[in-house]
C-alpha positions in Angstrom: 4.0 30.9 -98.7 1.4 28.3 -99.4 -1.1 27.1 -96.4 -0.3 23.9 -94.7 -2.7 21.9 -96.8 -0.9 22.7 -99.9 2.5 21.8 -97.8 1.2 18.4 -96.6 0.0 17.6 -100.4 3.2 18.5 -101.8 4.8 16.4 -99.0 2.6 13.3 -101.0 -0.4 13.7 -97.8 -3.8 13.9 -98.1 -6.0 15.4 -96.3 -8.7 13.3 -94.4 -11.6 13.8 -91.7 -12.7 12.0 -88.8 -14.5 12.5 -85.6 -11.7 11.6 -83.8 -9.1 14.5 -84.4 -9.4 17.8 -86.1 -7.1 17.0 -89.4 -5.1 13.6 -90.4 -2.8 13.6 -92.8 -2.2 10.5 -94.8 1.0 9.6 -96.9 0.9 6.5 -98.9 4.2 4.2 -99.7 4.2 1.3 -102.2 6.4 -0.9 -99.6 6.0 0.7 -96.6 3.0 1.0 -94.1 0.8 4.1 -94.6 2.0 7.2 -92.3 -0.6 9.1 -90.5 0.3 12.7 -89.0 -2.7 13.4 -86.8 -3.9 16.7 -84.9 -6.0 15.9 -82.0 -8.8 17.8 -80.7 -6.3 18.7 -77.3 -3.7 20.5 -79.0 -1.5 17.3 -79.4 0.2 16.1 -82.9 0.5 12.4 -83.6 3.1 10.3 -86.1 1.8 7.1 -86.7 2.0 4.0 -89.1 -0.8 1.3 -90.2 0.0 -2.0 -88.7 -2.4 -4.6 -90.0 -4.8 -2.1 -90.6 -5.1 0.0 -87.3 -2.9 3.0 -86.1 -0.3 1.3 -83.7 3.2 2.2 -84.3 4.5 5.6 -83.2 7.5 7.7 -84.9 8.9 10.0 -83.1 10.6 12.1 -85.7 9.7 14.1 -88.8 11.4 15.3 -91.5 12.4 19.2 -92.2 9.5 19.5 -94.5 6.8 18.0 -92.1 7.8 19.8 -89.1 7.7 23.0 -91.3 3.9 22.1 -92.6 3.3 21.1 -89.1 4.3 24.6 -87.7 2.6 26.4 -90.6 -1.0 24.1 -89.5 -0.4 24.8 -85.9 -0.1 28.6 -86.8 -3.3 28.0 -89.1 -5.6 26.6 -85.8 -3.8 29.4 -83.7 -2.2 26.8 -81.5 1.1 28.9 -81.9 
């Protein structure tokens, strides 16, 4: 099975660093704003679109495939 990073990137994320959070995940849409899945520093997982440039709306759902490449990073920082 391949690691989450290479789940995330077949998904159409990339990877990206911050000093904010640990890993963010960033998918890119032609029409649509960017989605952000974000793993915090405290153990907690974020959805999140670009409105105007900033992180303000909040999905509360994921696709099959995310949630598995979520699971699969959570098992990776031996949150789970």
């Amino acid at each position: 099975m391949n690691n989450a990073d290479e789940m995330f990137e077949e998904l159409g994320y990339r990877i990206m660093f911050d000093n904010t959070c640990m890993f963010r995940y960033v998918k890119c849409f032609e029409l649509k704003p960017k989605r952000h899945i974000i793993f915090a520093i405290d153990k907690t997982i974020s959805v999140c679109e670009e409105n105007e440039k900033e992180l303000a709306i909040n999905r509360d759902y994921f696709t099959m495939q995310e949630l598995k490449a979520i699971n699969k990073k959570c098992e990776e920082l031996g949150w789970i």
